[in-house]
C-alpha positions as CSV (number, residue, x, y, z in Angstrom):
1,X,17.0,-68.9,-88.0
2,X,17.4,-66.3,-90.6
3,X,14.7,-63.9,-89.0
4,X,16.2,-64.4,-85.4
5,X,19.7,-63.1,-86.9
6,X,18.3,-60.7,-89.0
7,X,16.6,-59.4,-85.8
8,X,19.4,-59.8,-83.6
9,X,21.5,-57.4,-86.4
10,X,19.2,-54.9,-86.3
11,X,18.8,-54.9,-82.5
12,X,22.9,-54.2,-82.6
13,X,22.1,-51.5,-85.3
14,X,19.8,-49.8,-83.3
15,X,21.7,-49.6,-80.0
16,X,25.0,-48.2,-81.7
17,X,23.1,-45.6,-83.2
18,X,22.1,-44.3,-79.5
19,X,25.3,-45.4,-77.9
20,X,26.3,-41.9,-77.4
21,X,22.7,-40.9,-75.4
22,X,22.4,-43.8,-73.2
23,X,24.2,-43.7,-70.0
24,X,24.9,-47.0,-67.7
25,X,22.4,-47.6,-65.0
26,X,24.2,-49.8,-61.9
27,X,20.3,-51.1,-60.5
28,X,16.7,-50.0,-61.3
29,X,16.4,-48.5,-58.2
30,X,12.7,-47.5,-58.3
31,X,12.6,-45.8,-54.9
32,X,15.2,-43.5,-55.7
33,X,14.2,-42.9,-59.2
34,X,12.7,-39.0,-59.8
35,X,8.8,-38.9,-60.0
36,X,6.3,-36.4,-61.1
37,X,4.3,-35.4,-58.0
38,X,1.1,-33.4,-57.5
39,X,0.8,-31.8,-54.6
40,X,-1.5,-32.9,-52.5
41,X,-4.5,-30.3,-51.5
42,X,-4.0,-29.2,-47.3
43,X,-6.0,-31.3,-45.2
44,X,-8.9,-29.5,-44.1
45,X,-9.4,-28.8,-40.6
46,X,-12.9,-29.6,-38.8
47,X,-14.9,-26.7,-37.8
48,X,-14.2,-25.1,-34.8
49,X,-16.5,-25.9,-31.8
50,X,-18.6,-23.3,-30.5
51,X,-17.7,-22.4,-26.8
52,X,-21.2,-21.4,-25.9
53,X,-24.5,-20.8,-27.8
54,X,-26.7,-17.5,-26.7
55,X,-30.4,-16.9,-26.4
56,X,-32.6,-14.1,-25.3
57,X,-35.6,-14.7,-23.4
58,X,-38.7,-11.9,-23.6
59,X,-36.0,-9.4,-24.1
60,X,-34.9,-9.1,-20.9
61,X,-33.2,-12.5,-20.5
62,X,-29.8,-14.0,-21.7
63,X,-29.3,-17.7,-21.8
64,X,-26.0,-19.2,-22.8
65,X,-25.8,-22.8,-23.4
66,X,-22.2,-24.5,-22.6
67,X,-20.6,-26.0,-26.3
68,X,-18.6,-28.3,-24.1
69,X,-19.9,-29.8,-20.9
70,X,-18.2,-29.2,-17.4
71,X,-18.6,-31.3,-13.8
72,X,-20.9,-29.2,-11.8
73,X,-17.8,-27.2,-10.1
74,X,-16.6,-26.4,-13.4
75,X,-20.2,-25.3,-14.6
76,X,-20.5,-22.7,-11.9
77,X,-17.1,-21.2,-12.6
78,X,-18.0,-21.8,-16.6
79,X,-21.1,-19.2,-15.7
80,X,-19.0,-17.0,-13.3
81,X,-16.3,-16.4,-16.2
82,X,-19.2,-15.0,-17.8
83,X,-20.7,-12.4,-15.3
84,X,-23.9,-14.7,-15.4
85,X,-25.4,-17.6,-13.0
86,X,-26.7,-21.1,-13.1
87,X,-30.1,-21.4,-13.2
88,X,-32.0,-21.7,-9.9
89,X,-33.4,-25.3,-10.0
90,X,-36.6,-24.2,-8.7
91,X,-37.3,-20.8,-9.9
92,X,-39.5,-21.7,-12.5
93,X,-39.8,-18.2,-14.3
94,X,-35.9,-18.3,-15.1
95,X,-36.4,-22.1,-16.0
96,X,-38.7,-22.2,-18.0
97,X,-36.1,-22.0,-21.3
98,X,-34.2,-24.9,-20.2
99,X,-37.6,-26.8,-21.5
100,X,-35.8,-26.2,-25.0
101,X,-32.7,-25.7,-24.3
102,X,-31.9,-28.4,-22.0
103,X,-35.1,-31.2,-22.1
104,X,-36.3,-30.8,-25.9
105,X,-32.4,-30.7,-27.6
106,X,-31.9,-34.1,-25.5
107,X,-28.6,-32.4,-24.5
108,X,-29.5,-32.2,-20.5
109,X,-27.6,-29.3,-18.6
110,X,-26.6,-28.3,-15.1
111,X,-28.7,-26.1,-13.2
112,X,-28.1,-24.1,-9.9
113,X,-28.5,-26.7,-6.9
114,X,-26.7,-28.8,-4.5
115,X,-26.6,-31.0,-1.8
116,X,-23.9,-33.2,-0.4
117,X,-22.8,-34.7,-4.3
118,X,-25.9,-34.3,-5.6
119,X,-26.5,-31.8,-8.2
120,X,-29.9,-30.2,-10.2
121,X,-29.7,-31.4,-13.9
122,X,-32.3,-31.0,-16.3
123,X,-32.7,-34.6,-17.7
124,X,-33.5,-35.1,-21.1
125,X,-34.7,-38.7,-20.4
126,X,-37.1,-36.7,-17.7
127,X,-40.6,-34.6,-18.0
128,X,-38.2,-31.3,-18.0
129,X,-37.6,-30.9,-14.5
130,X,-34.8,-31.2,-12.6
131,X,-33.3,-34.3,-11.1
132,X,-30.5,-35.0,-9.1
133,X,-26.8,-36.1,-10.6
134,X,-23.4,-36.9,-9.1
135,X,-21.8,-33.5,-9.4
136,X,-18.5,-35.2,-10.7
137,X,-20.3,-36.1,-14.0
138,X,-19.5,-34.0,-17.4
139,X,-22.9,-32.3,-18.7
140,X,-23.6,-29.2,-20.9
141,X,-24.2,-25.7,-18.8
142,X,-27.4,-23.4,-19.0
143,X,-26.4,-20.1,-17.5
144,X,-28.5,-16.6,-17.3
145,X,-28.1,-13.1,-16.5
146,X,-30.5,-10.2,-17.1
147,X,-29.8,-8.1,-20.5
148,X,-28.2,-4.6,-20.5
């Protein structure tokens, strides 16, 4: 009993002493309450996709391959923009790039051809020649033009 007035005293002691420094708090509203923040570092942004990858074929050849991919419509103007062409589908000298390009990446790609909706399209899941594909589907581009 002693030591629980004793205590009790000098709890009394000690919060005279700092009446003057203590202001009244209504709530402990921790919400509201000023905190030490870091800043947080900027998010960073993922890298930029390429719009088209270029090639050049025995020096006299350029080859761009689509970063996006395009319905066949799209591909041809994608190649026009450009100044360069689709790929005939059955001009193997000109083709023969899209072996890599198209057939070994596993990315597939348009090629020049059509009939009715029917399109050429170098099929990955193929032996590297061309097959035909709705033209309304969305597949990478393989244009060409001759170098300058």
């Amino acid at each position: 009993m002693f030591l629980a007035l004793l205590l009790a005293t000098a709890f009394a002691v000690s919060i005279s002493g700092v009446d003057g420094q203590l202001e009244q708090v209504e709530s402990l509203d921790v919400k509201n309450a000023p905190q030490k923040t870091t800043p947080k570092p900027p998010v960073p942004q993922p890298p930029k996709k390429k719009e088209y990858s270029a090639f050049a074929y025995k020096k006299k050849w350029l080859y761009l391959v689509s970063g996006d991919r395009y319905d066949y419509a799209s591909a041809w103007d994608f190649c026009y923009s450009k100044g360069l062409s689709l790929i005939p589908y059955n001009d193997l000298k000109l083709r023969e790039p899209t072996y890599q390009l198209c057939y070994k990446n596993k990315r597939g790609c348009w090629v020049g051809g059509k009939q009715a909706n029917f399109c050429a399209y170098i099929d990955p899941a193929g032996n590297g020649g061309p097959y035909a594909r709705l033209c309304n589907e969305k597949q990478y581009v393989v244009c060409y033009g001759k170098l300058n």
